[in-house]
N, C-alpha and C positions, 0 to 999 in steps of 0.2 A: 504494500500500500504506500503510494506517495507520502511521504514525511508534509509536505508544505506543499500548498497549490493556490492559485487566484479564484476571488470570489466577488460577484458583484452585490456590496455590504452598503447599504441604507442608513447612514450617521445623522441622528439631529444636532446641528449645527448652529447657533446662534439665533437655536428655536425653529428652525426651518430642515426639514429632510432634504438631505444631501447625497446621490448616491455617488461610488465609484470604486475603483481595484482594489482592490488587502489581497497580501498573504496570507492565509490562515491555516492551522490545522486540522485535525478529525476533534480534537481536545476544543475548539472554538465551537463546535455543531451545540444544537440542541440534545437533551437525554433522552430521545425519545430510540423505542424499541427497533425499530429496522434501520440499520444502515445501508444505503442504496452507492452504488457506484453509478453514475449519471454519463449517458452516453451523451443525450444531448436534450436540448431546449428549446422554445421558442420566441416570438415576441407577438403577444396583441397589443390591442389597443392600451389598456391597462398597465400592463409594463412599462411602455412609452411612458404613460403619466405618470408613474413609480419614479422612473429613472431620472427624468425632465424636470420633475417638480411642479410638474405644473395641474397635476393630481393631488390632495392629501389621500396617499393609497397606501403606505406604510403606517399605521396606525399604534405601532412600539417600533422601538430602535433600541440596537443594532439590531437589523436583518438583512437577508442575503434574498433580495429580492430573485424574479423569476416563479408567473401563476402553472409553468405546467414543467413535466421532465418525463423523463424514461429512463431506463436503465434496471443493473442486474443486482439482485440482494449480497451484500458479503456478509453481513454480519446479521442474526438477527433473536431477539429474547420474547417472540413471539412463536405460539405454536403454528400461526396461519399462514408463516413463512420461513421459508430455509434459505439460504447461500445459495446465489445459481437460479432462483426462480429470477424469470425477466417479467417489470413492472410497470406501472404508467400512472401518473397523478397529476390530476387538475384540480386547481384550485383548493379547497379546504383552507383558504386561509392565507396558504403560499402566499409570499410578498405583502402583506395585508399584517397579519398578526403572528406569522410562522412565518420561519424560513424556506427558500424554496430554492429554484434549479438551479440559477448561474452561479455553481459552482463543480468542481469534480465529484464530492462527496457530499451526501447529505444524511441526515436522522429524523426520521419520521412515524409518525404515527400508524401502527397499521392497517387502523381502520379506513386509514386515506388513500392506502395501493388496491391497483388493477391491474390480473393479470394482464401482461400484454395481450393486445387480439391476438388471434391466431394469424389475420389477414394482413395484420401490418408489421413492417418494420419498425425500429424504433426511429427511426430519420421518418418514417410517413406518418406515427403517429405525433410526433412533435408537427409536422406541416399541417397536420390537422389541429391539432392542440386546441386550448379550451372554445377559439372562437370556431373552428370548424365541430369542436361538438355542442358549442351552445346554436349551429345551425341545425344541426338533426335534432335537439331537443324542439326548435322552433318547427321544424314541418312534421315532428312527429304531434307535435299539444293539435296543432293547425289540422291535420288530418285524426285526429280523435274528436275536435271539435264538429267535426263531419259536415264542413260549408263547401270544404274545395274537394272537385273531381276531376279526375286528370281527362282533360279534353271538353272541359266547359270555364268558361270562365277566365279570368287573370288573375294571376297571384302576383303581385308584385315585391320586391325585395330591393331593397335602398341600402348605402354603401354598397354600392353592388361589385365593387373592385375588390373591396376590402376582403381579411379574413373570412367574416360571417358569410359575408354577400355572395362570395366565390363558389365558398362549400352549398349555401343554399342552393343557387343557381342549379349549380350540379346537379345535388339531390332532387330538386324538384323536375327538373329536364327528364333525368333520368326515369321520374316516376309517370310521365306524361302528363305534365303540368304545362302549361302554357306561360312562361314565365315573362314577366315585363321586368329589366332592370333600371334602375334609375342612378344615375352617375352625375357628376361636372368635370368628369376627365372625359375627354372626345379622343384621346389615344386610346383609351382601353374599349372600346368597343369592339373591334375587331375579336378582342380575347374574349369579353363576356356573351358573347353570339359562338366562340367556339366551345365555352362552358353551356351553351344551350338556349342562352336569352331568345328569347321568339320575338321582343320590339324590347327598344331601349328608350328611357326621356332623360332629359336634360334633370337634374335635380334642383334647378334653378324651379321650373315650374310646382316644388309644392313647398318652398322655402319661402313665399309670399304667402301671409295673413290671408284666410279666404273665408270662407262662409261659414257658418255654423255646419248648413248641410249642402252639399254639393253634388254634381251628376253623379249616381251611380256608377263604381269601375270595379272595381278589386273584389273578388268576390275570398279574398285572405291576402295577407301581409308578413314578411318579415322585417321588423323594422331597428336600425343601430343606429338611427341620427337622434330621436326624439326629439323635442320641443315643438317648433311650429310646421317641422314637416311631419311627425306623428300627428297633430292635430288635423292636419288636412287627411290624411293618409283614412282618418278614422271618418272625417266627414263624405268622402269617396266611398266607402265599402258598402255593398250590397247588403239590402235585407239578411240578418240573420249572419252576417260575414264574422273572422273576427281577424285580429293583429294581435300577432307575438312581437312583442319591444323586448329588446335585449339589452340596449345600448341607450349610448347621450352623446354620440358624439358632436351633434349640432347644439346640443345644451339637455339640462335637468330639468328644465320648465317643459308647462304644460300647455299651452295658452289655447284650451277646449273648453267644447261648452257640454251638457250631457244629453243634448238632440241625437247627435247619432247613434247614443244607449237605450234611449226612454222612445223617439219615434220608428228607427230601424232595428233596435234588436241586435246593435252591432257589439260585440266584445273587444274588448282589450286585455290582454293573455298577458303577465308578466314572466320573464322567464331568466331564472338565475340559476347560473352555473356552478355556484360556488357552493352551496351546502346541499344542493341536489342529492336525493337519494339513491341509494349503489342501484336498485332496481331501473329508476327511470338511467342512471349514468347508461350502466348493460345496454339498456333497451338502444338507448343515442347511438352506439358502439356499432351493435348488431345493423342498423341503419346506415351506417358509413360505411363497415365491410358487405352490407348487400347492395347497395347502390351508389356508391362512390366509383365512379370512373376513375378508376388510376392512372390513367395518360393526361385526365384534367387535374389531378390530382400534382403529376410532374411538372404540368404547364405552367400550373401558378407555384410553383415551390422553388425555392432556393437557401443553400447554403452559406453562410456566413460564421466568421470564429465570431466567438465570444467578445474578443477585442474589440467589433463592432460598432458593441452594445449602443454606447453611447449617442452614435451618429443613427442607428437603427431606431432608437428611442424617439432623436427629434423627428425623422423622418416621417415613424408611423403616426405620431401628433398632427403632424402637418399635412397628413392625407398622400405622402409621395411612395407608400407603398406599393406595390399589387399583387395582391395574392396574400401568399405563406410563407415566412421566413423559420429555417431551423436553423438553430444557436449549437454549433458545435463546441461545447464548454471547455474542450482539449485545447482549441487552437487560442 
């Protein structure tokens, strides 16, 4: 086992979280029962805002941010784990109130590992990482909600470049969904039509203030901007329809009114990844290895060291992502 290795460590700083590089040890980890050797990582939205500051998302310090990892058990004072079992965890907390991936070694709870799928790598299950399974938690609530059927209808999915938006795309394509993306990057079109997009809009048209209730479109929603394009997003949806919101990347505010709840019947699904139960995580899992296209899966993915981090942080803030980025915590 490495004596010393780099970890990406979250310091409050003159009252302000600060993240960046420490040497640390195994002896620096949390007490907690499994220790995981960490192949690799990834980066959402959330990390971005851990690293940048421009989140309050570390909530104790010192921590070693990073929401998801993978990797193989070496150590473990659990009976529900041995040495050599290959693992995978999102969220619980990671980067938030616990420590999490970007680093080589971690200590973890083991109520918070999953075995690896069977269908993925540990490089694919970090490209999927929490935001590609907080999109199969969204079209699996969406298709329980029983509004949307494939080959009637629009489901529309916003940041549709991004993590969430990419994996949705996929999965709903995949399922014969009819999917509309909404963007304000005019390069990524080409890709979100090879993820499966059937029309794409400018994301400008639902970021203006609009009506209480508006023409019937989307007969379901995934949504990771919220504020006034969730508001519109909800004034749009059919009779009976409803919208999984996962995200805020356009803001935390709400600025609706409750016409499209009380005269349409329409829903608003909240959907959190973070303390999700192991039953619904499985179910998400089983959904990405049955209908994830692995070649969309390659298209939007890319590798990056850990060294990155930093410039990977502003970038994903600032929307210059596309796709899925995996944080090789070696390099």
């Amino acid at each position: 086992m490495t004596d010393r290795f780099n970890a990406m460590v979250i310091d409050l700083v003159d009252g302000k979280p600060v993240a960046g590089f420490r040497e640390i040890t195994t002896a620096d980890l949390p007490d907690h029962d499994v220790l995981v050797e960490i192949a690799c990582s990834t980066v959402n939205y959330k990390d971005g805002l851990a690293i940048t500051s421009k989140g309050r998302i570390a909530r104790r310090t010192p921590l070693i941010a990073g929401l998801d990892l993978s990797g193989t058990v070496v150590e473990s004072r659990s009976p529900v784990w041995k040495a050599g079992d290959k693992v995978i965890v999102n969220g619980w907390g990671l980067s938030e109130t616990e420590s999490g991936g970007y680093t080589r070694y971690q200590r973890l709870k083991p109520e918070w590992l999953m075995p690896l799928p069977d269908a993925f790598s540990f490089e694919e299950t970090m490209a999927i990482g929490t935001a590609g399974y907080t999109a199969a938690l969204c079209v699996n609530v969406l298709e329980d909600w029983g509004m949307i059927s494939p080959g009637q209808g629009e489901v529309l999915v916003t940041g549709a470049a991004g993590g969430v938006g990419s994996v949705a795309i996929s999965l709903l394509a995949a399922k014969g969904y009819s999917v509309t993306a909404s963007t304000g990057r005019p390069e990524t079109h080409d890709y979100l039509r090879y993820l499966g997009a059937s029309n794409i809009i400018d994301r400008a048209t639902l970021s203006e203030k609009g009506g209480a209730l508006q023409k019937e479109r989307w007969t379901g929603a995934v949504d990771a901007v919220g504020s006034v394009t969730l508001a519109n997003i909800l004034a749009q949806t059919v009779y009976g329809g409803a919208v999984a919101a996962c995200g805020l990347a356009g803001g935390a505010d709400l600025p609706a009114t409750v016409m499209p709840h009380i005269l349409r019947a329409v829903t608003l699904i909240g959907i959190d990844s973070v303390m999700t139960a192991m039953p619904k995580r499985a179910r998400a899992w089983k959904t990405l290895a049955d209908h994830l296209d692995r070649t969309h899966l390659a298209k939007m993915t890319r590798i990056e060291p850990m060294s990155a981090l930093p410039q990977l942080a502003q970038d994903i803030v600032s929307g210059r992502i596309q796709g899925r980025v995996v944080v090789d915590v070696n390099r």
